[in-house]
C-alpha positions as CSV (number, residue, x, y, z in Angstrom):
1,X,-21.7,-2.7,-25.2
2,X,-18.7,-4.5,-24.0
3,X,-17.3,-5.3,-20.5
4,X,-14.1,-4.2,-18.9
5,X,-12.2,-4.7,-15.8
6,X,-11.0,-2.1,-14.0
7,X,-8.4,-2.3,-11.2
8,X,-8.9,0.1,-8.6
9,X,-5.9,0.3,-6.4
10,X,-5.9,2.2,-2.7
11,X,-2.9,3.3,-1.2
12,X,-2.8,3.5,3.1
13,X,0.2,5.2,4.0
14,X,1.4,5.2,7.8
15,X,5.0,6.5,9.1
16,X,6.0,4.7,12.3
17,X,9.4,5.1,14.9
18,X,11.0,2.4,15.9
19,X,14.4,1.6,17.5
20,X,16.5,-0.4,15.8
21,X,20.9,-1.4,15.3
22,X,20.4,0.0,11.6
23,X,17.5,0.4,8.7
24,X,16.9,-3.4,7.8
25,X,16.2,-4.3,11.6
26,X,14.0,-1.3,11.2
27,X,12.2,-2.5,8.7
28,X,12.2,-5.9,10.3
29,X,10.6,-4.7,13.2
30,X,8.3,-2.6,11.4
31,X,7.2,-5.5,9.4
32,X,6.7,-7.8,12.7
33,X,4.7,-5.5,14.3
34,X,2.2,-4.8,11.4
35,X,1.8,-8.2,10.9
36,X,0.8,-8.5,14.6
37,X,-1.7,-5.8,14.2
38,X,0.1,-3.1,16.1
39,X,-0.7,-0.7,13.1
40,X,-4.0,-0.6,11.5
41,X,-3.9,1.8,8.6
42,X,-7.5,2.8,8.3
43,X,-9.5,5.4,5.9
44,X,-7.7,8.2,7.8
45,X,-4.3,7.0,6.2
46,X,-5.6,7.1,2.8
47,X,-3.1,8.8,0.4
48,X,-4.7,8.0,-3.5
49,X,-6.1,6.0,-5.8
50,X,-5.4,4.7,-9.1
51,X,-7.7,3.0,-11.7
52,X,-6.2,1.0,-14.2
53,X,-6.8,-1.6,-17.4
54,X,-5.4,-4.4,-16.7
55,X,-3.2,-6.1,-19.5
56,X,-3.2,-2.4,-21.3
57,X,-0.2,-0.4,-22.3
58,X,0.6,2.7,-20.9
59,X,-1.5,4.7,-23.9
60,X,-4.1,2.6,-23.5
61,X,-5.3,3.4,-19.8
């Protein structure tokens, strides 16, 4: 038998409010504040998974 890797990819998905002047500053502050921990997306967040070959094409997987 042969080896293969498998990627397994998890997606977290969390919607936050923020005030903000316009969408970038939005995302800005977003951004800031997940970096500083004020969000932690956990297993409750959890919105799919996706298992993949890498260096496959499409028809391959």
């Amino acid at each position: 038998m042969k080896e293969y890797e498998v990627k397994i990819r998890e997606i977290l998905e969390m919607t936050v409010t923020v005030e903000a002047a316009n969408p970038a500053h939005a995302r800005e502050i977003a951004e800031r504040n997940w970096k500083n921990s004020d969000y932690i997306l956990d297993a409750d967040h959890f919105k799919g998974v996706t298992f993949t070959l890498p260096g496959r094409s499409e028809r391959e997987r």
